[in-house]
C-alpha positions in Angstrom: 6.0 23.8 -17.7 5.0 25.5 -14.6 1.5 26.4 -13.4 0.8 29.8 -11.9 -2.6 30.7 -10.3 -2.4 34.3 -10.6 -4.5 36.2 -8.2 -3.1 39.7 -8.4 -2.9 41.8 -12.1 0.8 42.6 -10.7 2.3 39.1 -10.4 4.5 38.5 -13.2 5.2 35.3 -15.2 6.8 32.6 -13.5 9.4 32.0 -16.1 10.9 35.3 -16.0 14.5 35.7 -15.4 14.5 38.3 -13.0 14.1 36.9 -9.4 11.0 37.3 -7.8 10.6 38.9 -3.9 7.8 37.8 -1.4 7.5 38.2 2.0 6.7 34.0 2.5 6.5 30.7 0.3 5.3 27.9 1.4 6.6 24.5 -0.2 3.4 22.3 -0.2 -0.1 21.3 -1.1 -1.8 19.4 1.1 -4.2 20.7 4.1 -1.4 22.3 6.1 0.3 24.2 3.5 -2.7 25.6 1.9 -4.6 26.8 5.5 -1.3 28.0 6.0 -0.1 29.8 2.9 -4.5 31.8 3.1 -3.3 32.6 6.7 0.0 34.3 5.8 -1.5 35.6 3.1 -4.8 37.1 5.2 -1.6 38.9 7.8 -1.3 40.9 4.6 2.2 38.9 3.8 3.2 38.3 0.2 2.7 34.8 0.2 3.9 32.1 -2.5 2.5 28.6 -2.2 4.3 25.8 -4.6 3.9 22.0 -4.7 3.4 20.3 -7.9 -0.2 19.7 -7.8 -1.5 22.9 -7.0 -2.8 22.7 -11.3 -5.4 20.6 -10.7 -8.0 22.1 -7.7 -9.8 19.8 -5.4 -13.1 19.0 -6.7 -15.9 19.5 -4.4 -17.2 16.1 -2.6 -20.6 15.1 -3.8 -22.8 12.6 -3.6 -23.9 9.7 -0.8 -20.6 8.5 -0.7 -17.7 9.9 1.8 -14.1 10.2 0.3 -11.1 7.9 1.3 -9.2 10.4 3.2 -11.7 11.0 6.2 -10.5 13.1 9.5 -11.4 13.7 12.6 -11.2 17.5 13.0 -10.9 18.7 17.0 -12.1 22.3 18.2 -8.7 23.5 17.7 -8.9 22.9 14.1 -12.7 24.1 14.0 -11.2 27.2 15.6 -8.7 27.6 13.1 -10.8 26.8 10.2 -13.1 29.7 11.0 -10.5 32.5 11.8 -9.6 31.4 8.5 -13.3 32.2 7.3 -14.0 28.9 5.6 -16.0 26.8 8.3 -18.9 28.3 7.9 -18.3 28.1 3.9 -17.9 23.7 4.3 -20.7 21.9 3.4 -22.1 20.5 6.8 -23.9 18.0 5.8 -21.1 16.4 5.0 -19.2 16.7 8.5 -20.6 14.5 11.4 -20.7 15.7 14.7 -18.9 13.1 17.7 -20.7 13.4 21.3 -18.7 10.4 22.8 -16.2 8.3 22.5 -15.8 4.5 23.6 -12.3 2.9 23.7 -12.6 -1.0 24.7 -9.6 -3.4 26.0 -8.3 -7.0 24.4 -9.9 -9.0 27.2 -13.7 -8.3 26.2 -14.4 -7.6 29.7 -17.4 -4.9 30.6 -15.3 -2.8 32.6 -12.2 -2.6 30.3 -13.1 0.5 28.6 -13.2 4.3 28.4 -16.3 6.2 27.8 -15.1 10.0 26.9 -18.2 12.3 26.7 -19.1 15.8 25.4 -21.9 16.3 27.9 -19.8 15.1 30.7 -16.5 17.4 29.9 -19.5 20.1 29.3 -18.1 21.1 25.5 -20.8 20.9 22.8 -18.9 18.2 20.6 -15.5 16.4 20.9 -14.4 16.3 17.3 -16.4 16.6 13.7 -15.4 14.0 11.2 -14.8 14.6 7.1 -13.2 14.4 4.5 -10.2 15.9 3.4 -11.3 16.8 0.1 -13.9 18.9 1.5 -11.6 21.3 3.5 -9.2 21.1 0.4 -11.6 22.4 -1.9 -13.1 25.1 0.5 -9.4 26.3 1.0 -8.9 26.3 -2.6 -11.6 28.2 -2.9 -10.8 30.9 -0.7 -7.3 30.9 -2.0 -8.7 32.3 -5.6 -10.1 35.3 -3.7 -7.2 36.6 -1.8 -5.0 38.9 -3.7 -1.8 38.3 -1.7 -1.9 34.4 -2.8 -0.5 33.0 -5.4 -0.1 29.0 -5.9 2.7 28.0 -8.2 2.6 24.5 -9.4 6.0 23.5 -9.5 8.6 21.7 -8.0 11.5 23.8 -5.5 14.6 22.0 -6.7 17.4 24.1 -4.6 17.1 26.1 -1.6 19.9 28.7 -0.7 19.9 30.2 2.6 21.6 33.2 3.8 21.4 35.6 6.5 18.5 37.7 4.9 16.2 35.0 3.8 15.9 32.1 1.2 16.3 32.1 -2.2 14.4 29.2 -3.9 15.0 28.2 -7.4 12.3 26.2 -9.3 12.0 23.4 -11.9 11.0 25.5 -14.2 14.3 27.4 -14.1 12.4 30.6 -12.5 14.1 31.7 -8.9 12.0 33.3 -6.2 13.4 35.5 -3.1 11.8 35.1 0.2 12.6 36.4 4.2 10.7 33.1 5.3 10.2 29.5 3.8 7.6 27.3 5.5 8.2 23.7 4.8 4.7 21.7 4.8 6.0 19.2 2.5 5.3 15.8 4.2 6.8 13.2 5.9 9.8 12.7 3.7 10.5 16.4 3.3 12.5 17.4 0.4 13.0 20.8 2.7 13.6 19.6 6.0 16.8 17.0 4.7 17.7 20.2 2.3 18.4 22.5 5.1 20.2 20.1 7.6 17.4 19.0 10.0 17.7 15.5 10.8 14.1 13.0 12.2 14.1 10.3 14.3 12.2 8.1 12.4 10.6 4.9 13.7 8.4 2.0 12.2 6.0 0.8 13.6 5.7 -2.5 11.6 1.9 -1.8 10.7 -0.4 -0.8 8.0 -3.6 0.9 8.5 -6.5 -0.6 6.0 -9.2 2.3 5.5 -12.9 1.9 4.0 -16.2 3.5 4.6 -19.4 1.5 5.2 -23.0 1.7 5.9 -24.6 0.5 8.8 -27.6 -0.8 9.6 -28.0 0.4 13.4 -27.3 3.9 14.5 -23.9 4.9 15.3 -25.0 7.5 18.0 -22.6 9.9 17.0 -20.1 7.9 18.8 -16.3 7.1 17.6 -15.6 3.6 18.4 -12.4 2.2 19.1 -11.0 -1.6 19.9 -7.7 -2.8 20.8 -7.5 -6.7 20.0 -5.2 -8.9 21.0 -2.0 -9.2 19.5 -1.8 -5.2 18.9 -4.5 -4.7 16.1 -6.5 -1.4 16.4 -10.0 -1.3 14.8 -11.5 2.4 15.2 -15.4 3.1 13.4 -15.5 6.5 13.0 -19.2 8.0 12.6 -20.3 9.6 8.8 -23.7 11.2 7.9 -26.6 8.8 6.8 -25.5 6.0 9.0 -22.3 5.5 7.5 -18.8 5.1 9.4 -15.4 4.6 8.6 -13.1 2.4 9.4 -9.0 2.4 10.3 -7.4 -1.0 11.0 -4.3 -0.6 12.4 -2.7 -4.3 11.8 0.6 -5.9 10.7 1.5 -5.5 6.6 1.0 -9.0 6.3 -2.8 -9.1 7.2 -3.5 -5.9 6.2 -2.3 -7.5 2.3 -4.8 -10.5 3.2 -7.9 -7.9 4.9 -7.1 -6.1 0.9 -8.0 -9.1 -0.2 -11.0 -10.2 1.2 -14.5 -10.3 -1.0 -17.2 -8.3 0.8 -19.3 -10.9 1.5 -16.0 -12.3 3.8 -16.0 -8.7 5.8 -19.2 -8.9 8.1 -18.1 -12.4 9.7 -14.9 -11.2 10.1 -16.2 -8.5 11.9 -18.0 -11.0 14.2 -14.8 -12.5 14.9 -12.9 -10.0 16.2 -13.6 -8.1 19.5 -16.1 -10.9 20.8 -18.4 -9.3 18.1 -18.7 -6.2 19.4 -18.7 -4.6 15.8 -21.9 -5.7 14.9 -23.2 -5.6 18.3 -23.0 -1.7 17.9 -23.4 -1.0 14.1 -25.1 -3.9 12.5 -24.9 -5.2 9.6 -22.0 -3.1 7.7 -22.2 -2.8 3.3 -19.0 -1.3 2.2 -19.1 2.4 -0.1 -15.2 2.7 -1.0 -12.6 0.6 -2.4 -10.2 -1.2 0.8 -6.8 0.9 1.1 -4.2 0.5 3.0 -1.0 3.2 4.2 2.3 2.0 6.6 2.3 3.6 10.0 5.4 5.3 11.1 6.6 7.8 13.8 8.8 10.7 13.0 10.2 13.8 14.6 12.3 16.3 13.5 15.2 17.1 15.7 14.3 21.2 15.2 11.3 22.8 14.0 13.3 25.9 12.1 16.5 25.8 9.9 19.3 25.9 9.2 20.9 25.4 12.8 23.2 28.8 11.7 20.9 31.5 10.2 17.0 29.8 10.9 15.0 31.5 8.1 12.7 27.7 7.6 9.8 26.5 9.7 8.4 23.5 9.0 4.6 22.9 10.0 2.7 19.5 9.8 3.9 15.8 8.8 7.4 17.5 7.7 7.9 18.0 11.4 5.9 15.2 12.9 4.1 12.1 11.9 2.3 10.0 14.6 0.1 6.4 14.9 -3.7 7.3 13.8 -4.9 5.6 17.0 -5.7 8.8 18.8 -6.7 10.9 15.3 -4.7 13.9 16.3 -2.2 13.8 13.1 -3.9 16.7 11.3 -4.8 18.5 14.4 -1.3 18.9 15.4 -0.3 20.0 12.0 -2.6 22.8 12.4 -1.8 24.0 15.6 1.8 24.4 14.0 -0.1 26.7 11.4 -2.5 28.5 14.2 0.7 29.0 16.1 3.0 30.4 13.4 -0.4 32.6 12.4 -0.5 34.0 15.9 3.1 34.5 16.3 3.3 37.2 12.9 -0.1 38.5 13.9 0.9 39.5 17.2 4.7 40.6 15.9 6.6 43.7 16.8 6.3 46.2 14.4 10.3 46.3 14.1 10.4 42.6 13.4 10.4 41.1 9.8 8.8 37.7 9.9 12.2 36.1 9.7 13.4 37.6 13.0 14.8 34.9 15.0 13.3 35.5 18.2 9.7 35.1 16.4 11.0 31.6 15.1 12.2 30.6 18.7 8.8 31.3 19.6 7.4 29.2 17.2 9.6 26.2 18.0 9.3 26.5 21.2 6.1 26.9 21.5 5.4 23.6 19.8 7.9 21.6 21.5 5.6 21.0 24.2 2.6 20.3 22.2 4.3 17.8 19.9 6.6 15.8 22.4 3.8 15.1 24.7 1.2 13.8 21.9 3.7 11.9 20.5 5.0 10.1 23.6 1.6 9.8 25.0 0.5 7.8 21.2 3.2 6.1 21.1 3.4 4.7 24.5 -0.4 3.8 24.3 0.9 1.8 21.3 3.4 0.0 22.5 1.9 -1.2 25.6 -1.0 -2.5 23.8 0.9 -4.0 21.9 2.6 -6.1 24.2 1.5 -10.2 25.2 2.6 -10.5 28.3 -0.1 -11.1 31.0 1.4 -8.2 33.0 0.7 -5.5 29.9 -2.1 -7.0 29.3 -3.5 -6.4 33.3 -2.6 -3.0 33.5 -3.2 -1.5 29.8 -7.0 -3.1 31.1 -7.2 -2.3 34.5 -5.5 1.3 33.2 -8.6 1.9 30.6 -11.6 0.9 33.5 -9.3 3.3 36.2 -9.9 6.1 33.9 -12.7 6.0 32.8 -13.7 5.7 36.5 -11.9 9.1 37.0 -13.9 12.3 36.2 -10.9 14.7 36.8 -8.8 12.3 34.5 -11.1 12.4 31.9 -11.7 15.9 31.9 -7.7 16.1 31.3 -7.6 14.0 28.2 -10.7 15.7 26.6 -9.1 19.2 27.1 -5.6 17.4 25.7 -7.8 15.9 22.6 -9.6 19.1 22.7 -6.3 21.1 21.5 -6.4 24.9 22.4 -4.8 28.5 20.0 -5.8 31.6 20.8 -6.3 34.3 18.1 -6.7 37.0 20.0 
């Protein structure tokens, strides 16, 4: 049977008969869904959230050791986060602040690398790195306070669409009537293939093998990244109390043999890789979490809103994109879907329901842009350092020292990293 989280003394039992009506639902439980669900909700919209797990809250994250699932969360998210009124509700000792930045080439030359810096772009911090069950739990939080919420925890088994909205009927054999369905469902979106909307879908024959460690030299508040040769991607992301975490972006194959390594193996393999730069910068590193390890794909959804005949579906997050960790923008994007979609109803004409089509064009195409030219941008930066031939190899180098050696260029890839919404 069905959970309901009910926050309002009117909402009635989900197992009723009678079909329900709401203003919004939104089909999933992860970070996008729920910021996006207390957004709608906080416009004063009916909203419905429903994913499976939505039964068991997030736990808060205590202790000295840093979750599994650790972000790095740009201004734009920040911005978002507290127009949502729950940044200054995290716990900030557990979010670590990034000043700069330091991407190095596969040659191990001196002058292959980019230095990005918050002083130098004049911003007070590039990014803040956490966990994900820290935001989770704050937005669960919040979610138990706002009486236009309410988090079902089911499964949506059938979606029909028509010209006035979306009727969504449920596992547990209750049906729910809504003017607009936002699909924040994942990669592999039940939703999006329900309603038509085909993705491009790519491979990128890698895994990415996560753990957090301590260190025994200062981090600096800098993000470290290394590109080895042979297309492996080692990034050291800083945490509190001298911890960091890792993503290795490597082929399945050695990411089952990295799995398997003891931890006494991990600190000279470490020295072998990037002419022992690792170390160099972090010292000795003790490992806090359990090795785990995620295939790295690329996916786009040909349209953002569905059906192609009466649109009354957005979809927000990795059911509309998924892109290669390397430049840490995944969740950021998925949120500027949500801060966009926010803005767009905020700012609506009073004669427009929020399932007018011209607000949904608006959303699409405002994120058309911001998707396609992250995603091209990460994925070419991929693929050319992934390549062996001397030539890629030259100029993917001589590429990272140009820039870096370019003040106006650097200033235009912070302020792309940087992400920018307006909630005014």
């Amino acid at each position: 049977m069905s959970e309901v989280r009910q926050n309002t003394p009117f909402n009635s039992s989900a197992n009723t008969a009678q079909v329900r009506t709401v203003d919004v639902v939104v089909i999933g439980g992860g970070i996008a869904g729920k910021a996006c669900a207390l957004g709608l909700a906080q416009l004063g919209l009916h909203t419905i959230e429903i994913a499976p797990d939505l039964g068991n809250p997030v736990p808060s994250p205590a202790g000295s050791q840093w979750g599994q699932r650790i972000y790095a969360f740009s201004p734009s998210t920040q911005k978002l986060l507290a127009h949502l009124q729950i940044w200054d509700a995290l716990d900030h000792s557990r979010l670590q602040v990034v000043r700069d930045m330091r991407i190095f080439g596969d040659r191990g030359e001196k002058s292959d690398q980019l230095h990005l810096s918050a002083f130098e772009a004049g911003t007070p911090q590039l990014a803040w790195i956490g966990e994900a069950n820290l935001i989770e739990h704050t937005l669960d939080q919040a979610a138990r306070f706002q009486n236009k919420l309410e988090q079902i925890a089911d499964v949506v088994e059938k979606l029909e669409v028509d010209a006035d909205g979306v009727t969504l009927h449920l596992k547990n054999h209750s049906s729910i009537r809504a003017l607009l369905v936002v699909a924040a469902d994942g990669a592999n979106s039940p939703t999006r293939s329900s309603i038509g909307i085909t993705a491009s879908t790519e491979s990128y024959s890698q895994s990415a093998v996560v753990a957090n460690w301590s260190c025994t030299k200062p981090h600096l508040e800098t993000a470290y990244q290394w590109f080895l040769p042979g297309g492996d991607i080692v990034a050291m992301l800083p945490l509190p109390n001298k911890q960091v975490s890792m993503v290795w972006s490597t082929s399945p194959e050695n990411a089952a043999a990295l799995l398997r390594l003891h931890e006494a193996d991990w600190n000279q393999k470490f020295a072998q890789i990037a002419n022992g730069a690792i170390p160099k910068q972090l010292g000795t590193l003790t490992l806090h979490t359990t090795l785990a390890a995620f295939p790295l794909q690329k996916i786009r959804a040909a349209r953002f809103i569905g059906p192609e005949d009466a649109p009354k579906v957005v979809l927000v997050g990795d059911a509309a994109h998924v892109m290669h960790p390397l430049a840490g923008q995944g969740l950021n994007l998925g949120l500027r879907d949500v801060a966009t979609l926010l803005n767009i109803l905020s700012k609506r004409e009073s004669f427009r329901s929020p399932n007018h089509l011209v607000l949904l064009r608006r959303y699409e195409r405002q994120r058309q842009g911001d998707t396609s030219a992250l995603l091209w941008v990460t994925d070419r930066l991929k693929k050319l350092f992934s390549g062996s031939s001397n030539t890629e190899r030259q100029l993917r180098n001589f590429g990272l020292g140009f820039v870096n050696r370019s003040h106006f260029i650097k200033r235009r890839l912070i302020e792309r990293a940087l992400g920018d919404i307006d909630f005014e």
